[in-house]
KEMIRO-870250 format. One record per atom (N, C-alpha, C): x, y, z; atom name; residue number from 1; residue in three letters. Coordinates in steps of 0.1 Angstrom, whole numbers, plus 2048, in hexadecimal, padded with zeros to 3 digits. Example, Ala and Ser with C-alpha at 12.3 -4.5 7.8 and 13.67 -1.06 7.14 Angstrom:
% KEMIRO-870250
> u / v / w / atom / nr / rest
> 884 / 7C7 / 84E / N / 1 / ALA
> 87B / 7D3 / 84E / CA / 1 / ALA
> 884 / 7DF / 84E / C / 1 / ALA
> 880 / 7EA / 847 / N / 2 / SER
> 889 / 7F5 / 847 / CA / 2 / SER
> 881 / 800 / 84F / C / 2 / SER
***
This chain:
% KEMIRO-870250
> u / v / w / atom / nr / rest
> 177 / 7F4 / 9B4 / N / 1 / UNK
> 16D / 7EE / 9BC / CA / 1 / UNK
> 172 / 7E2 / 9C3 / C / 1 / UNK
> 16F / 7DF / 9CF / N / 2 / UNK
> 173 / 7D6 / 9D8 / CA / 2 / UNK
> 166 / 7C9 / 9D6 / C / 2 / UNK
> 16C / 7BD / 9D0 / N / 3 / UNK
> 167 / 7B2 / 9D0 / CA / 3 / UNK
> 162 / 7AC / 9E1 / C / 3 / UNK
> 159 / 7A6 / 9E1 / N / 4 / UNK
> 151 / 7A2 / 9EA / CA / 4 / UNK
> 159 / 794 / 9EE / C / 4 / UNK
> 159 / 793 / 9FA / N / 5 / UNK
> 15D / 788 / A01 / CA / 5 / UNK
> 155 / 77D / 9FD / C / 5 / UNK
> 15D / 770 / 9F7 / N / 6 / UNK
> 159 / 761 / 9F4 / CA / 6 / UNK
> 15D / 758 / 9F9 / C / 6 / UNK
> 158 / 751 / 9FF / N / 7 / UNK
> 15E / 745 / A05 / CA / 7 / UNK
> 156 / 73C / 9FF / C / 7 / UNK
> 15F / 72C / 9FA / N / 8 / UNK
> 157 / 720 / 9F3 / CA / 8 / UNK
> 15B / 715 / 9FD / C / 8 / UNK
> 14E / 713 / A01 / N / 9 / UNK
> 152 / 706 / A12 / CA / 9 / UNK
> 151 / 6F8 / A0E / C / 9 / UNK
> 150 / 6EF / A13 / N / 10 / UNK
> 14D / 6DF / A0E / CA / 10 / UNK
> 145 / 6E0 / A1E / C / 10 / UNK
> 13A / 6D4 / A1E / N / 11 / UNK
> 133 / 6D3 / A2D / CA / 11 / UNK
> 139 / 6C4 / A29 / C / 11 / UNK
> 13F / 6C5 / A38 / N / 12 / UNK
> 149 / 6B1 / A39 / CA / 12 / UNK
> 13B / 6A6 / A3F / C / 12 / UNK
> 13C / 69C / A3C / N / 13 / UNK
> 147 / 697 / A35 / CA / 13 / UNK
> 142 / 695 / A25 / C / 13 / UNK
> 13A / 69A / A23 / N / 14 / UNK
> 132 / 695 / A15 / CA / 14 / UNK
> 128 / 69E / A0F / C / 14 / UNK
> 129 / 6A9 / A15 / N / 15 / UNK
> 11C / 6B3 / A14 / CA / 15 / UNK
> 122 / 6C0 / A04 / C / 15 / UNK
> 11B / 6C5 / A06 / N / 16 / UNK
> 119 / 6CC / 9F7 / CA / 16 / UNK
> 123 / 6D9 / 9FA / C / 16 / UNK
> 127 / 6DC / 9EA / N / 17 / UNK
> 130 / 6E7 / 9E9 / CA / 17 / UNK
> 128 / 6F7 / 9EC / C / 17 / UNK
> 12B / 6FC / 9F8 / N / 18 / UNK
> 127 / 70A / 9F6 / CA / 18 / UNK
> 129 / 718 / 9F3 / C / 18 / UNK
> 129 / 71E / 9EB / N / 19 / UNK
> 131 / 72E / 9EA / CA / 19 / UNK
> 12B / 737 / 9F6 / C / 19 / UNK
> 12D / 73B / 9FB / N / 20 / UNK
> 128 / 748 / A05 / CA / 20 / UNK
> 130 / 754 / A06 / C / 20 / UNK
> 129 / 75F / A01 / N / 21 / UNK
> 12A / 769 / 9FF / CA / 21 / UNK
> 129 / 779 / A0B / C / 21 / UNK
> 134 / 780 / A0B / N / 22 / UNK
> 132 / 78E / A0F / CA / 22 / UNK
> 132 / 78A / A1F / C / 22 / UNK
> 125 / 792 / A28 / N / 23 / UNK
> 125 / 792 / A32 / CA / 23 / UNK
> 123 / 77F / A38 / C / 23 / UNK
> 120 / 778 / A33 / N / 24 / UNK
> 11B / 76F / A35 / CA / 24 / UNK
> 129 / 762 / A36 / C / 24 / UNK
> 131 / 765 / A28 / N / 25 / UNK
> 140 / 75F / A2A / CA / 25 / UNK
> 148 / 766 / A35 / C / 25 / UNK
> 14A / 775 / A3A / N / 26 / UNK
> 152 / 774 / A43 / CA / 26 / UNK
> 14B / 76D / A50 / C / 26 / UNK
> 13D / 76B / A50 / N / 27 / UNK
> 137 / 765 / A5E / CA / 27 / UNK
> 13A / 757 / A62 / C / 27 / UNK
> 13A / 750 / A55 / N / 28 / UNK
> 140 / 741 / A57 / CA / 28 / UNK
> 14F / 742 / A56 / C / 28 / UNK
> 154 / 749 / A51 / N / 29 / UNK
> 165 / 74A / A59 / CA / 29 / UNK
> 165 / 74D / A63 / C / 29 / UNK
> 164 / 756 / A68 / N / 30 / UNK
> 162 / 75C / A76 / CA / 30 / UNK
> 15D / 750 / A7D / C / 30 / UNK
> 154 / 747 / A7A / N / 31 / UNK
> 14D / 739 / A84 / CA / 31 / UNK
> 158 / 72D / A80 / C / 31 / UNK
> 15F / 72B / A75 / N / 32 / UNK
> 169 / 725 / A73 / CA / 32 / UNK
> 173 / 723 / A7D / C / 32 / UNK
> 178 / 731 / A7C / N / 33 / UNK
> 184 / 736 / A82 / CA / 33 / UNK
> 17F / 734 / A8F / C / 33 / UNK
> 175 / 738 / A97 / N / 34 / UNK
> 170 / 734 / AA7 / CA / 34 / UNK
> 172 / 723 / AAD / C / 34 / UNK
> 16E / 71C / A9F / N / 35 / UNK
> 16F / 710 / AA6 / CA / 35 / UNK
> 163 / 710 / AB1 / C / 35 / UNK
> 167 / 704 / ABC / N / 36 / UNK
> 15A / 700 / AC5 / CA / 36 / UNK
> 15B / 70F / ACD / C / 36 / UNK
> 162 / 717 / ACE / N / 37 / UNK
> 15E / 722 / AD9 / CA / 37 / UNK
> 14C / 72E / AD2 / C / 37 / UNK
> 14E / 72B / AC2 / N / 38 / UNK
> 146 / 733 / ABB / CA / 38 / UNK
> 144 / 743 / ABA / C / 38 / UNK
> 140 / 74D / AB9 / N / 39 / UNK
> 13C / 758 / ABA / CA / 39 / UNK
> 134 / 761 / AB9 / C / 39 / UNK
> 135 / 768 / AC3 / N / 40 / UNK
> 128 / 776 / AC7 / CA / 40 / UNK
> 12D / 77E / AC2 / C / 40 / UNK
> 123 / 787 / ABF / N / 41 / UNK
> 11F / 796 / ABB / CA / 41 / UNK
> 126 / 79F / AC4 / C / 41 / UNK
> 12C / 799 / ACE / N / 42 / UNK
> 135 / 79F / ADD / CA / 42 / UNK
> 141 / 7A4 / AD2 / C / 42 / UNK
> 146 / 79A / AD2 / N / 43 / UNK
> 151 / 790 / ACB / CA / 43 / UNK
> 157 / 793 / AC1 / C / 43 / UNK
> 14F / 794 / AB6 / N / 44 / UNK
> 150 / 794 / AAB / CA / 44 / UNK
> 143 / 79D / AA3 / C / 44 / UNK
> 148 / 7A9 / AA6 / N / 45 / UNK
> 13C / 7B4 / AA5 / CA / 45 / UNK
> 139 / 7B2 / A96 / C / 45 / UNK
> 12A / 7B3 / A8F / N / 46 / UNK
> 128 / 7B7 / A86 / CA / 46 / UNK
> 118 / 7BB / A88 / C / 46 / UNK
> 10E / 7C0 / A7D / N / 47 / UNK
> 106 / 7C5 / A7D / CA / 47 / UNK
> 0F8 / 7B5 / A82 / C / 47 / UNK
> 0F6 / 7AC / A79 / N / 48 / UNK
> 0EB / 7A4 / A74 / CA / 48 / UNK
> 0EF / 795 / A77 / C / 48 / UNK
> 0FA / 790 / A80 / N / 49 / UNK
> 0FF / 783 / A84 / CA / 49 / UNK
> 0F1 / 77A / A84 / C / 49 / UNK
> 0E6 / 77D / A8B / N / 50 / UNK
> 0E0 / 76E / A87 / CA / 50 / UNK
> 0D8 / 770 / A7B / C / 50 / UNK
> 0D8 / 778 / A74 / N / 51 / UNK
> 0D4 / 779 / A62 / CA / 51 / UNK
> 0DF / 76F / A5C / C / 51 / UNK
> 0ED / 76C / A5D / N / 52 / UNK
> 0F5 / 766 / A58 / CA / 52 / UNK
> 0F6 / 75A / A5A / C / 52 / UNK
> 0F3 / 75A / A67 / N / 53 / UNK
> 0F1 / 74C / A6E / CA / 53 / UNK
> 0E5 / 743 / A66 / C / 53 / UNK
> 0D6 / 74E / A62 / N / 54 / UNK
> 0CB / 744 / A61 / CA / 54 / UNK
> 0CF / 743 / A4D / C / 54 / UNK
> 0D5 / 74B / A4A / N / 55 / UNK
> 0DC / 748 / A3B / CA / 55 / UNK
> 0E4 / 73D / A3C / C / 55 / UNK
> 0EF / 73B / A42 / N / 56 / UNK
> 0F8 / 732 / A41 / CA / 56 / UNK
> 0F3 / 720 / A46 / C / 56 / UNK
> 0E7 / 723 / A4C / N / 57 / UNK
> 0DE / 71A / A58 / CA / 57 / UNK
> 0DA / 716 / A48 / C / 57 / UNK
> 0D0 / 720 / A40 / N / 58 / UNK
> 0C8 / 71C / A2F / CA / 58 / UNK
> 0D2 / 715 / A27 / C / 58 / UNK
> 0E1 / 718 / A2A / N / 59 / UNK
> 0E8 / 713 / A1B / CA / 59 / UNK
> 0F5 / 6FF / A1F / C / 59 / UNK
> 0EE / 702 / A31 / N / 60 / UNK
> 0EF / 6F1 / A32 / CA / 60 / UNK
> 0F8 / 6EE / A3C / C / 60 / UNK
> 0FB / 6FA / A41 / N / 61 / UNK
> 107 / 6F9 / A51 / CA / 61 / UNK
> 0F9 / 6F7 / A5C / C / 61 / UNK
> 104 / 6F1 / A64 / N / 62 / UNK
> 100 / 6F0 / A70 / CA / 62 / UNK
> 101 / 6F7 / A7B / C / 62 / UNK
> 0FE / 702 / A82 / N / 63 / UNK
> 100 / 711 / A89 / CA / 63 / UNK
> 0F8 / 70E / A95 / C / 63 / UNK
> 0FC / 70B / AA3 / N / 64 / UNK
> 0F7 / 70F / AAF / CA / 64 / UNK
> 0F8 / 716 / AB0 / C / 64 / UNK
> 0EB / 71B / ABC / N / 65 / UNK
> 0EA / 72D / AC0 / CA / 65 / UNK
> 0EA / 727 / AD4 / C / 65 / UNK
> 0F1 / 72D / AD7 / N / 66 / UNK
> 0F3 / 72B / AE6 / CA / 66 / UNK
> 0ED / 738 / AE8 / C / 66 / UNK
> 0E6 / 73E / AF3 / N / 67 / UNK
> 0DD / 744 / AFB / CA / 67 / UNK
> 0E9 / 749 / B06 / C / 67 / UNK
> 0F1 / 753 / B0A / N / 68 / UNK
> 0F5 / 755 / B14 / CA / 68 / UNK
> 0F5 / 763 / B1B / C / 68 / UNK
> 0F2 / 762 / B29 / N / 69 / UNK
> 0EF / 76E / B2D / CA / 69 / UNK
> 0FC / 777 / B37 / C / 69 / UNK
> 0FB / 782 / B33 / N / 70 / UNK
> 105 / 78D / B36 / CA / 70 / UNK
> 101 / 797 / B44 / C / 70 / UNK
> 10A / 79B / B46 / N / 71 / UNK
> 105 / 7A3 / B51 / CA / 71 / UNK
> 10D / 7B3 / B50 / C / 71 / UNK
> 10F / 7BB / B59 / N / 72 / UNK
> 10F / 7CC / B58 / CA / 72 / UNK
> 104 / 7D4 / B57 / C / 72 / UNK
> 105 / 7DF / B55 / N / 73 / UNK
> 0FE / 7E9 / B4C / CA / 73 / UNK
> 0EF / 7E9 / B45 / C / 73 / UNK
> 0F6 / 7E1 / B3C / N / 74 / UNK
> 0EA / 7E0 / B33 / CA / 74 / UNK
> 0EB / 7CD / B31 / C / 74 / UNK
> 0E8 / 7C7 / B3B / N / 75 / UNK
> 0E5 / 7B9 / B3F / CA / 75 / UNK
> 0DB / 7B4 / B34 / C / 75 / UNK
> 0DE / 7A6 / B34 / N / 76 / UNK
> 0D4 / 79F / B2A / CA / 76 / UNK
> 0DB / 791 / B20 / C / 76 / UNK
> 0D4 / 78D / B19 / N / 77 / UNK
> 0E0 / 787 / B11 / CA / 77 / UNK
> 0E3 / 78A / B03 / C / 77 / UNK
> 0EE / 77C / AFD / N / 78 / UNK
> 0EF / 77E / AEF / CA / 78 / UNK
> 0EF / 772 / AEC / C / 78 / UNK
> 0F0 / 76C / ADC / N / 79 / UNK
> 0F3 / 762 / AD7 / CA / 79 / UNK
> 101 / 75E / AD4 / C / 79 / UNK
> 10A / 752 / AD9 / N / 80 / UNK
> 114 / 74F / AD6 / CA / 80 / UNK
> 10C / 744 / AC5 / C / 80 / UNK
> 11A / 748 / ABC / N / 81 / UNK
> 113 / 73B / AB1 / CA / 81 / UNK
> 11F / 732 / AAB / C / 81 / UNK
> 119 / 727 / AAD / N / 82 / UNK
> 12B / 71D / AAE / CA / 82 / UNK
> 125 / 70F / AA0 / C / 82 / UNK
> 12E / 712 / A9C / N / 83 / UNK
> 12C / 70B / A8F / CA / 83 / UNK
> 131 / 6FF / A8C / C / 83 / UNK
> 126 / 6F3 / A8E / N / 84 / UNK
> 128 / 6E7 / A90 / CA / 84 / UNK
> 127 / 6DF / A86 / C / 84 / UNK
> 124 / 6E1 / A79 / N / 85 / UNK
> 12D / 6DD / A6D / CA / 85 / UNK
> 139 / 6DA / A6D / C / 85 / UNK
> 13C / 6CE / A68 / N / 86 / UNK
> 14D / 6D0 / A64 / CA / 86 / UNK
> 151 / 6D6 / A56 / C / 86 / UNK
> 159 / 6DF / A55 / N / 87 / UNK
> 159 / 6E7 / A4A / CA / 87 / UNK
> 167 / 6E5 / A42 / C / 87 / UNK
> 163 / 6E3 / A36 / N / 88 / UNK
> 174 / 6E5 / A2D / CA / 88 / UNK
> 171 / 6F5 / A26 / C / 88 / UNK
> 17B / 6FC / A2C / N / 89 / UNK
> 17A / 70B / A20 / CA / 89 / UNK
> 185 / 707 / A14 / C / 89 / UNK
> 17B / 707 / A07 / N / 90 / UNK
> 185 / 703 / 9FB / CA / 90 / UNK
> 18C / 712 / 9F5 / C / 90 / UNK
> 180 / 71B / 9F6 / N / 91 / UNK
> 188 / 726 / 9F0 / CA / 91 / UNK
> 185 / 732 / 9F6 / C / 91 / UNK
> 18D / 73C / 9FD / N / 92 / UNK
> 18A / 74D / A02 / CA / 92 / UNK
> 194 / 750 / 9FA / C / 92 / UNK
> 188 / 75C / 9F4 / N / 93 / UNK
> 18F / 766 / 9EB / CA / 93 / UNK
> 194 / 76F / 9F0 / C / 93 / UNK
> 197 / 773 / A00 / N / 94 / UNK
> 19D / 780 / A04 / CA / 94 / UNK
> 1AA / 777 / A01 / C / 94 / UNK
> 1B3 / 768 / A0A / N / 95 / UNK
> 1B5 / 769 / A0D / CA / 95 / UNK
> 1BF / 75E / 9FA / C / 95 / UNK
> 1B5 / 75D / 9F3 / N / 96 / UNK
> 1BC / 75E / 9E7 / CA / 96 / UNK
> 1C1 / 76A / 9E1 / C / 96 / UNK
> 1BB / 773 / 9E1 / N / 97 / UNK
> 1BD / 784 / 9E1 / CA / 97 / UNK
> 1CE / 785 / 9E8 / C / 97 / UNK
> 1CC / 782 / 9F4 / N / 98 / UNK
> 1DC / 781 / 9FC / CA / 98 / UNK
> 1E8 / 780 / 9F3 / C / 98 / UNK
> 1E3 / 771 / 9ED / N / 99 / UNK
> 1F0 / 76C / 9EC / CA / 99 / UNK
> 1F3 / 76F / 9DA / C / 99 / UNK
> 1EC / 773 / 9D6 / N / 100 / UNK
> 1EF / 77E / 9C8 / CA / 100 / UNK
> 1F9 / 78A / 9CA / C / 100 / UNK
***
């Protein structure tokens, strides 16, 4: 059985230790890894992006949702989500898994 993605974050400069779990940990890496550019559902396809957002919003990050609009086909917009917490990741287990 495949263990679920964990990541354990620190919120800087003083803020509380958090574990975030499964779909929710790869969405704050994924916002990590973006830095100020952040990311869409464009981008970084997954099913429930602002479900993770309003979870990770409950457990004490700080997550902008930018409003931007698209054009073609099927015109309209999306949410970009850029993550303005400063973050320390103390521990990912994929990428402890790695180095085993």
């Amino acid at each position: 059985m495949t263990q679920k993605l964990t990541i354990t974050a620190r919120i800087l400069p003083d803020g509380a230790t958090v574990k975030v779990i499964g779909r929710d940990a790869w969405a704050l890496r994924n916002l990590v890894n973006a830095g100020s550019n952040g990311c869409t559902p464009i981008d970084n396809p997954a099913p429930r992006w602002s479900h993770y957002t309003w979870k990770l919003r409950r457990a004490g990050f700080v997550i902008e949702t930018i409003d931007e609009k698209h054009g073609g086909p099927f015109a309209g917009s999306h949410a970009r989500y850029v993550l303005r917490s400063q973050v320390q990741l103390l521990d990912d287990s994929d990428r402890r898994s790695a180095a085993a």
